[in-house]
C-alpha positions, 0 to 999 in steps of 0.5 A: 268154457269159452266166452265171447265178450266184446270189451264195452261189456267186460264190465259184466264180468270184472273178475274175468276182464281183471284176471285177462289184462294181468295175465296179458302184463305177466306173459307180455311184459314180465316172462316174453320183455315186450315194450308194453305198456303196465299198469301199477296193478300188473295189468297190460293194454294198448291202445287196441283195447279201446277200440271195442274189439271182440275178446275170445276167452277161456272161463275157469270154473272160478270165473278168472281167466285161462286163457284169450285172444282178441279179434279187431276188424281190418277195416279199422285201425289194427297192429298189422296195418299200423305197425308191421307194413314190412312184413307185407311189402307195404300192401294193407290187408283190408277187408270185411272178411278177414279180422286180425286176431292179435294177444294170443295170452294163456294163464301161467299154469294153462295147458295145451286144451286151452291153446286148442280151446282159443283157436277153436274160438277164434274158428267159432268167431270167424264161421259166426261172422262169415268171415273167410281170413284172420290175419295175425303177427306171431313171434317164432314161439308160436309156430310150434303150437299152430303145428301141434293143433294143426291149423298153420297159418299162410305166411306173407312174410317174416323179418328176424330169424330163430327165436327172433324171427316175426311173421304175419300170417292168414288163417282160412276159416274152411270146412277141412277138417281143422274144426273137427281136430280141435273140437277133439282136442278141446274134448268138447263136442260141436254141439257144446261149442255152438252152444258157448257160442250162443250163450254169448250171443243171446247175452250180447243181445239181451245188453242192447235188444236191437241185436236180437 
């Protein structure tokens, strides 16, 4: 099932967040050799994951993590502003509408309905929010799964080329169809997917009552 946790309350779930930050350090720092920084535990986070941003994660039945990714809003400090200005040409993307969506990580073993099953999250959150944009950095690898589960990203701009190649893209949160193809995907209807979705929120809400 997916989970929308914001990282002040990973600590209801510390199975869950453990599991997330060591898959992060296998994925990011052992089989892609990213500059990150790792724990002694394997664990990988950045300075990012202070910041409170919104975690959207695949649950296994066990409680551990398949799969997540993270949503920050531009507004704020965030990785394309503050590190990947050449791939815009300089210009900041700032705005209340549009969330960056960055640590794209799936559990060694995951398959193809966890990818659908995060970009389907990340389309909740963003219709959720009212927003209109995510913008995100993605390396060449990624382009293949945007392509397969049919939501692709505008490009701004791309520096590197083949396996290298770096780009920052925007993804329109729109009624087109794409939610439809990964409700499908995922094998899960509309209703199970709001209803994930609001599970989370009333467990946000019954955390600080002034949110309901």
């Amino acid at each position: 099932m997916l989970r929308y946790i914001y990282a002040d309350d990973l600590r209801r779930a510390p199975k869950l967040a453990r599991t997330m930050f060591r898959d992060r350090g296998e994925q990011f720092h052992t089989r892609l050799n990213w500059k990150v920084t790792v724990a002694g535990d394997g664990s990988e986070r950045d300075e990012y994951d202070a910041l409170n941003p919104l975690y959207v994660i695949w649950e296994r039945p066990d409680g551990s993590h398949g799969g997540s990714l993270r949503f920050l809003p531009t507004t704020g400090p965030c990785m394309v502003n503050d590190h990947f200005l050449h791939l815009t040409d300089g210009v900041k993307i700032e705005s209340p509408l549009v969330w960056e969506c960055t640590r794209f990580c799936l559990a060694p073993g995951a398959d193809t309905r966890v990818s659908a099953a995060l970009m389907l999250g990340g389309m909740e959150a963003g219709r959720a929010s009212f927003l209109t944009h995510a913008v995100g950095v993605f390396d060449a690898r990624m382009v293949r799964v945007y392509r397969r589960l049919s939501w692709g990203p505008i490009i701004l701009g791309t520096c590197g080329t083949g396996r290298d190649a770096i780009s920052v893209g925007l993804w329109a949160f729109q009624e087109d169809g794409v939610r439809a193809r990964l409700l499908d995907r995922v094998g899960v209807s509309s209703g199970v997917s709001e209803g994930w979705l609001t599970q989370s929120l009333d467990g946000i809400a019954a955390l600080d009552p002034a949110i309901a």
